[in-house]
SESE-195597 format. One record per residue: x, y, z of N, C-alpha, C, O in turn. Coordinates in steps of 0.2 Angstrom, whole numbers, padded with zeros to 4 digits, always signed. Example, Ala and Ser with C-alpha at 12.3 -4.5 7.8 and 13.67 -1.06 7.14 Angstrom:
2
+0066-0028+0039+0062-0022+0039+0066-0016+0039+0071-0017+0042
+0064-0011+0035+0068-0005+0036+0064+0000+0039+0067+0006+0040
END
This chain:
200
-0046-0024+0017-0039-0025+0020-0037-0032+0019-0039-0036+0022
-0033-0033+0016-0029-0039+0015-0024-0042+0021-0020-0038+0023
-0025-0048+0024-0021-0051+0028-0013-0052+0027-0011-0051+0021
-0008-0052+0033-0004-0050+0029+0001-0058+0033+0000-0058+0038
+0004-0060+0032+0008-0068+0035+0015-0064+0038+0017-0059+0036
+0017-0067+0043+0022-0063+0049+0025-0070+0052+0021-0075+0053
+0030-0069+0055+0032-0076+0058+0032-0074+0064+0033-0068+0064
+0030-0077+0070+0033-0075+0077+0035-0081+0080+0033-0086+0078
+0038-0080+0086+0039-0083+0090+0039-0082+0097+0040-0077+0099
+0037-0088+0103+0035-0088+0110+0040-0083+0114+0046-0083+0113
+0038-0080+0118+0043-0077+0123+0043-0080+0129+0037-0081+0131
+0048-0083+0133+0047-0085+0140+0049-0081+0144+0045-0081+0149
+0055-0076+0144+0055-0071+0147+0051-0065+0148+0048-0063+0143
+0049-0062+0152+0042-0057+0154+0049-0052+0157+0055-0054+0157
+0045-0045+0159+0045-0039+0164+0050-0034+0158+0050-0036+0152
+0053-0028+0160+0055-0023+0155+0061-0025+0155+0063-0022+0150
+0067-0027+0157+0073-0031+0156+0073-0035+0150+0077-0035+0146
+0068-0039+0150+0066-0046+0145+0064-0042+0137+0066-0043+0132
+0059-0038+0139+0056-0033+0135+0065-0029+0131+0068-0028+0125
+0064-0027+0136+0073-0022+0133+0078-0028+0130+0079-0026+0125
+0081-0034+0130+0085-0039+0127+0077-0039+0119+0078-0035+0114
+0071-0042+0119+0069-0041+0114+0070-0036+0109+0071-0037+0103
+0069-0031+0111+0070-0026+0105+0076-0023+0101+0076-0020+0095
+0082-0026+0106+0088-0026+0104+0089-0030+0101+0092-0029+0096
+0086-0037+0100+0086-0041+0095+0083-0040+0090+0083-0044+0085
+0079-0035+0090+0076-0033+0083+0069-0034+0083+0066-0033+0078
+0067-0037+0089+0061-0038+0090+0055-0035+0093+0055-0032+0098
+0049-0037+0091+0044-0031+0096+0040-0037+0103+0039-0043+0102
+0039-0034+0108+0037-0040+0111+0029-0035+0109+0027-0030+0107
+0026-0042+0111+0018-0044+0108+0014-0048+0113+0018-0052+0116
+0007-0047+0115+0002-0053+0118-0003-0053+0114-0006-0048+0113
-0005-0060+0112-0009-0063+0106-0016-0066+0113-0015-0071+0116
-0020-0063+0113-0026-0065+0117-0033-0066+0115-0032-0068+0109
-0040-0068+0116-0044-0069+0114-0049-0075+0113-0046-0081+0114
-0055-0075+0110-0058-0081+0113-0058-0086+0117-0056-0092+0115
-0058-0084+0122-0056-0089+0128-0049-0092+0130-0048-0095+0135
-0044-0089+0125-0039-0095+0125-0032-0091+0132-0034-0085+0133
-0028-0092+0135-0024-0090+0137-0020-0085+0135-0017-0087+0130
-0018-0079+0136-0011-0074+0133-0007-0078+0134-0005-0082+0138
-0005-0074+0125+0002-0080+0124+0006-0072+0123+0003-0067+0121
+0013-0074+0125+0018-0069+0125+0022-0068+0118+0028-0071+0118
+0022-0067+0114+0026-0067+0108+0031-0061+0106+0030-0055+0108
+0035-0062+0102+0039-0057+0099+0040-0057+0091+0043-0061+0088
+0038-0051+0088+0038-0050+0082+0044-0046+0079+0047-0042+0082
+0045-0049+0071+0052-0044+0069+0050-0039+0068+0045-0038+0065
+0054-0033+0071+0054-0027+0072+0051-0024+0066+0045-0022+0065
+0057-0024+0060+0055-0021+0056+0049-0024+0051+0046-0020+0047
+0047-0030+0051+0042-0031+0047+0036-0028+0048+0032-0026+0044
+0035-0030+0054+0029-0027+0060+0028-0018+0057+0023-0016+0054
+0031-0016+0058+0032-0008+0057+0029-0007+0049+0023-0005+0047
+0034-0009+0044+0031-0011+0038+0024-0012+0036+0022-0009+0032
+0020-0019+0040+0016-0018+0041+0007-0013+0042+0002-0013+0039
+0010-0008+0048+0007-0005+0050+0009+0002+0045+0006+0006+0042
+0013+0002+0044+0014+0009+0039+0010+0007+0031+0010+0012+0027
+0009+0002+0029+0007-0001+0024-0001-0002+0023-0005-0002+0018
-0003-0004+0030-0010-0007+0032-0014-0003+0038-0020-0003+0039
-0010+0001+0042-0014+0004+0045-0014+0001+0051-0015-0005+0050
-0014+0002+0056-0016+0002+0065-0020-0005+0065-0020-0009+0069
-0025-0006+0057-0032-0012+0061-0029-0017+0055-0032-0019+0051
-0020-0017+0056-0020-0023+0052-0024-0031+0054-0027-0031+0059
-0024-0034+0051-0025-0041+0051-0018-0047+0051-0015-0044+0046
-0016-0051+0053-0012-0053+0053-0011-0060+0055-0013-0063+0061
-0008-0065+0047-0008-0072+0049-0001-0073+0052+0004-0071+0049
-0001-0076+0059+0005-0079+0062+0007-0085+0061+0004-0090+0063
+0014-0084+0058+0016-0091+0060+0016-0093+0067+0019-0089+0071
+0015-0099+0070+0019-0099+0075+0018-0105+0079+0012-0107+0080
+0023-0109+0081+0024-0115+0084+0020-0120+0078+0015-0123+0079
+0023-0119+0072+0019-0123+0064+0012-0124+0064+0009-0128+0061
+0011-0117+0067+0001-0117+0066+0000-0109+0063+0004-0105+0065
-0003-0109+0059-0007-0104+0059-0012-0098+0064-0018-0100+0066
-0010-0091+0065-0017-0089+0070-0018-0084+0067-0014-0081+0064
-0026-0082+0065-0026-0073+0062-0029-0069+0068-0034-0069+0071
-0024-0065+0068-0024-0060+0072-0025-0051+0072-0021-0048+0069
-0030-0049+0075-0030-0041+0074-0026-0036+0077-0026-0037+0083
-0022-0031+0074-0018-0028+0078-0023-0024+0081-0027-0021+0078
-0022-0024+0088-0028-0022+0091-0022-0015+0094-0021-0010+0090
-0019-0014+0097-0015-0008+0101-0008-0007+0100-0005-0011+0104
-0005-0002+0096+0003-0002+0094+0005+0003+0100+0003+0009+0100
+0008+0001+0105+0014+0007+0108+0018+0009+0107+0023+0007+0110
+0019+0013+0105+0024+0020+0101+0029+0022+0106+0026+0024+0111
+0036+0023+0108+0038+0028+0111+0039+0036+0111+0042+0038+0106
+0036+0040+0117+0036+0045+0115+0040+0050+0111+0039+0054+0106
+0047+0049+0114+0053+0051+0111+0055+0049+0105+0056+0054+0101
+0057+0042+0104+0060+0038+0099+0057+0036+0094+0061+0034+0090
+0050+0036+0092+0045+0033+0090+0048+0028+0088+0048+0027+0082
+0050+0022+0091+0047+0014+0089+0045+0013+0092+0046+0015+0098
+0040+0007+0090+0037+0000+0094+0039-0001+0099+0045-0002+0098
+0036-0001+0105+0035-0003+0110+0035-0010+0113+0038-0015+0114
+0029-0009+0113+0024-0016+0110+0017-0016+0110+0014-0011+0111
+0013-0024+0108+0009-0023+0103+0004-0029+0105+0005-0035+0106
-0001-0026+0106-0008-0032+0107-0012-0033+0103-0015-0028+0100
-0013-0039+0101-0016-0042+0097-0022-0045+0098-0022-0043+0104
-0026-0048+0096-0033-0050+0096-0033-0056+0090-0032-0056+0084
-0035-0061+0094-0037-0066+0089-0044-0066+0087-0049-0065+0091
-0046-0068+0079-0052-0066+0075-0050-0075+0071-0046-0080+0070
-0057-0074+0070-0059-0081+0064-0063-0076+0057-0068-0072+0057
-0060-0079+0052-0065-0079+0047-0071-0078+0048-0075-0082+0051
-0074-0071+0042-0081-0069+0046-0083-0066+0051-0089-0064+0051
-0079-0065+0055-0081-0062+0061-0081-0056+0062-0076-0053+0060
-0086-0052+0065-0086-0043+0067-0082-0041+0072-0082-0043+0078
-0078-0037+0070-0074-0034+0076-0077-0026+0075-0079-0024+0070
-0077-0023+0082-0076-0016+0084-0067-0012+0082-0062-0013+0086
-0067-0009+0078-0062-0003+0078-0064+0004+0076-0070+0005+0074
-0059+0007+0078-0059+0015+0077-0052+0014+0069-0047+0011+0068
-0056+0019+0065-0056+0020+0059-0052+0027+0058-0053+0031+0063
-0047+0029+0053-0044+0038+0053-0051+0040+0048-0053+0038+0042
-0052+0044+0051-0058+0051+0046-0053+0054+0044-0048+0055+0047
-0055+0055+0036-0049+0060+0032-0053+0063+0027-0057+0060+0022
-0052+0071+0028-0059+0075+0025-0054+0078+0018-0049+0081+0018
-0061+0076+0013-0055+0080+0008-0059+0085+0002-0065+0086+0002
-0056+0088-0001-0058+0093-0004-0059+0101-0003-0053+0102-0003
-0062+0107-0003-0062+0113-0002-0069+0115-0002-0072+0115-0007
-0070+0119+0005-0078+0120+0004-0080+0127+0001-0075+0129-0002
-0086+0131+0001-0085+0137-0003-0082+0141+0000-0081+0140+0006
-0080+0149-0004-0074+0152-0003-0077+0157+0003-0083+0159+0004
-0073+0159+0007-0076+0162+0014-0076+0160+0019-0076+0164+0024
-0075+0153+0020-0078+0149+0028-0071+0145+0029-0067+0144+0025
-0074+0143+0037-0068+0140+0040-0070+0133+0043-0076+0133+0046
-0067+0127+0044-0066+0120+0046-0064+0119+0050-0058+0120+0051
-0071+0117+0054-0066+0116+0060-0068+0106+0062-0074+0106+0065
-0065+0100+0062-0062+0095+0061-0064+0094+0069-0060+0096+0074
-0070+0090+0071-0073+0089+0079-0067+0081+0079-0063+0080+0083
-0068+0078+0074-0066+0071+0075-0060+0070+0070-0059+0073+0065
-0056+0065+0072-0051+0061+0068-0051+0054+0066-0049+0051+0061
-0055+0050+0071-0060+0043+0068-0065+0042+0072-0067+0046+0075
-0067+0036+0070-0074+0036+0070-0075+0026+0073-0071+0022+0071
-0080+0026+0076-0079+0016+0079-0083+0015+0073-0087+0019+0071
-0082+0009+0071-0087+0005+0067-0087-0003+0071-0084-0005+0076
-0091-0006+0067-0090-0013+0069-0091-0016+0060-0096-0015+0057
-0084-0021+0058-0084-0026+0049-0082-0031+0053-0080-0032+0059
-0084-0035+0046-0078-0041+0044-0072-0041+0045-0068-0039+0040
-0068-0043+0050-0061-0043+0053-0055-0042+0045-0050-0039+0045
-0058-0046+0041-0053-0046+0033-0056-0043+0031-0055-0044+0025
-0059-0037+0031-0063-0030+0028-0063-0024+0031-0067-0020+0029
-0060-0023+0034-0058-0016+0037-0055-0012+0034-0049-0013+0032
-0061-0006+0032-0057-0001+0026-0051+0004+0031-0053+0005+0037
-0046+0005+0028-0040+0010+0031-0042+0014+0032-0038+0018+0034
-0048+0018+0031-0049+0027+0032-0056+0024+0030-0058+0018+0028
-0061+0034+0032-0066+0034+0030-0064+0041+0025-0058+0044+0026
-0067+0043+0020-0066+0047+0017-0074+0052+0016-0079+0049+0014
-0073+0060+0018-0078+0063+0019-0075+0069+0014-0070+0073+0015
-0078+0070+0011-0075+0075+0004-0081+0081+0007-0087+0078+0008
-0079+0089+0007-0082+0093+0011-0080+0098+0005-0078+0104+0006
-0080+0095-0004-0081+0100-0010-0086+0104-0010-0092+0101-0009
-0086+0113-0011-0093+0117-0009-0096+0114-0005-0101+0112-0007
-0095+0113+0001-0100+0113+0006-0100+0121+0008-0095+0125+0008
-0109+0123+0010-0109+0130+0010-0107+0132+0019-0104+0127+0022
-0108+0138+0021-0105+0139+0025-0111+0137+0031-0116+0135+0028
-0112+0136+0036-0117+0134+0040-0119+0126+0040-0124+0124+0044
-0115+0123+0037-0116+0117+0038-0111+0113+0042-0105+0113+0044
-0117+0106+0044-0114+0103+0052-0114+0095+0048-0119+0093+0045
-0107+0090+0049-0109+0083+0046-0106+0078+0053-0100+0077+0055
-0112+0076+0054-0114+0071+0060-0110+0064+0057-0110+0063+0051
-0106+0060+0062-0106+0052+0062-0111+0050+0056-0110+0046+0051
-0116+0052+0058-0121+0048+0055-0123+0049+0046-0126+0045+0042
-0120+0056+0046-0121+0057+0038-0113+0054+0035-0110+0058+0031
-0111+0049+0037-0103+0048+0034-0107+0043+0030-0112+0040+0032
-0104+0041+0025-0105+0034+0018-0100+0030+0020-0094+0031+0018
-0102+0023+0024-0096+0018+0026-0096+0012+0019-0100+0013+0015
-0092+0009+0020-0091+0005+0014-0095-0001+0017-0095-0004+0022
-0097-0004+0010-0102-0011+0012-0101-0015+0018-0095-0017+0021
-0104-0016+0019-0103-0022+0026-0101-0019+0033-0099-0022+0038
-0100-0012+0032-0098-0005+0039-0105-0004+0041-0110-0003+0038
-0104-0005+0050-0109-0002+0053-0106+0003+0060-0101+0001+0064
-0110+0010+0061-0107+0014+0065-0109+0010+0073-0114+0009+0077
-0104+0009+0074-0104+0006+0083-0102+0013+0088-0102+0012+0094
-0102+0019+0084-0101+0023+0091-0105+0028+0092-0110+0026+0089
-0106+0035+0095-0112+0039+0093-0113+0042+0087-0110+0047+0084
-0119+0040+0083-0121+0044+0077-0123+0051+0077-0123+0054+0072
-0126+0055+0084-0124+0060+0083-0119+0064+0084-0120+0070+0083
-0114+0062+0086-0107+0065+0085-0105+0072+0081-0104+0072+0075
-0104+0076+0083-0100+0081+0076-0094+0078+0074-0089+0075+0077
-0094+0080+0065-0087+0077+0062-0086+0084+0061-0082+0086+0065
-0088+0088+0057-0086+0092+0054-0094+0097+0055-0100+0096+0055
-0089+0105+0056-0093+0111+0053-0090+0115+0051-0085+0117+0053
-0095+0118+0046-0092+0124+0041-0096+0130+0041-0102+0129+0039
-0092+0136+0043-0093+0141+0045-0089+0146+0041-0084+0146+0036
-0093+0153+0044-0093+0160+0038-0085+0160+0042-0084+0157+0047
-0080+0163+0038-0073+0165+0043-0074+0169+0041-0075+0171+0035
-0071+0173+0051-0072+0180+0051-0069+0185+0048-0065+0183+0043
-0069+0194+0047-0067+0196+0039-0063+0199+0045-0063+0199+0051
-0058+0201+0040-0051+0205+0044-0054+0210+0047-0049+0212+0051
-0059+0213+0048-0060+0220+0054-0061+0215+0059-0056+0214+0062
-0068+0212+0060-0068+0206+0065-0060+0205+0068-0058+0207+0074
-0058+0202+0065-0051+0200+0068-0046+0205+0070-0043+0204+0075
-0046+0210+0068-0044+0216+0072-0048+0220+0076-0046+0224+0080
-0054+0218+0076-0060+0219+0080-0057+0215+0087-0056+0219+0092
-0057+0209+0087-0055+0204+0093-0048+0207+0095-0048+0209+0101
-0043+0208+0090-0037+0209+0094-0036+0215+0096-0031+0216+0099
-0043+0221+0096-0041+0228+0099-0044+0226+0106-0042+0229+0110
-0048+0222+0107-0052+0223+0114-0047+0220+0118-0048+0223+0124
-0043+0216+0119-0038+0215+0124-0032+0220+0126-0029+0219+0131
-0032+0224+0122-0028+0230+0121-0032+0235+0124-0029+0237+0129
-0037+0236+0123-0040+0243+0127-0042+0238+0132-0048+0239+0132
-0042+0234+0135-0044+0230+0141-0038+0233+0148-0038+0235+0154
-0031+0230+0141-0027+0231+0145-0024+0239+0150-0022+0240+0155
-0026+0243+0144-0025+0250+0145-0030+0252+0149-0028+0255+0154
-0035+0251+0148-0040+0253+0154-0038+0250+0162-0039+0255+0167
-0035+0243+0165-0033+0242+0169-0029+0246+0172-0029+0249+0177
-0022+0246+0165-0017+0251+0169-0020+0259+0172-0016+0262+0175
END
């Protein structure tokens, strides 16, 4: 994942009034934290930030401009509105070159397994711990013919170089199973039926 330069600048106003004038301005408010240093309050351009994240994914990386210095920064947590979907705001994490960060990753399963069976999808990411400038956007688990009866653990995922699994390996990601044949399923749906009838 490539770094990406962003300008921001200091917030001195705080609380959800200050926050609502920011975003009206087209801005996101932001807290840049980490290695010992004090939370700094900032506010980011709305639309570029967004941009960003739709381009780079949730574990952008990100050089700030700001008070004519340079900071690189991990997008560590985007808040979303439930309604409205924008930005919120956004917590960052300050990273130095080289350094291992912990994130969660999207698992995206692709392919078709053999004909008969049904997928059923335990996880949607997965933790690792990279290189803060190497965090791949996705892991990719292709589940072409896989037979029916089979189970793929955390641990049998293929991470990309310099990926190490930081959460549980043995996790279920995925299992593939026989799907049930149409009596079966009319099977299931008569027993609630005569459950019901018997009652009354």
């Amino acid at each position: 994942m490539s770094e990406v330069r962003l300008a921001a600048e200091q917030r001195t106003e705080f609380g959800k009034g200050a926050a609502r004038r920011t975003r009206r301005a087209g801005k996101i408010p932001a807290v840049l934290y980490g290695h010992g240093s004090d939370p700094k309050h900032l506010a980011l351009p709305a639309l570029e930030f967004a941009r960003v994240v739709r381009e780079h994914g949730q574990n952008a990386v990100l050089t700030l401009a700001l008070d004519g210095a340079n900071e690189l920064a991990l997008t560590k947590t985007v808040t979303t509105h439930p309604i409205k979907n924008y930005i919120e705001h956004v917590d960052l994490l300050i990273v130095q070159r080289g350094e291992k960060v912990t994130v969660e990753v999207p698992l995206v399963i692709s392919g078709e397994p053999v004909s008969g069976t049904l997928v059923t999808q335990d996880l949607t990411t997965i933790t690792i711990e990279a290189d803060a400038l190497n965090i791949p956007e996705q892991i990719e688990l292709s589940i072409a013919g896989v037979a029916a009866g089979t189970q793929i653990h955390v641990s049998d995922l293929n991470l990309p170089e310099g990926a190490t699994l930081a959460g549980d390996a043995d996790a279920l990601v995925v299992a593939v199973n026989e799907a049930p044949s149409a009596a079966q399923l009319e099977g299931e749906e008569a027993a609630p039926a005569a459950e019901a009838t018997e009652e009354s």
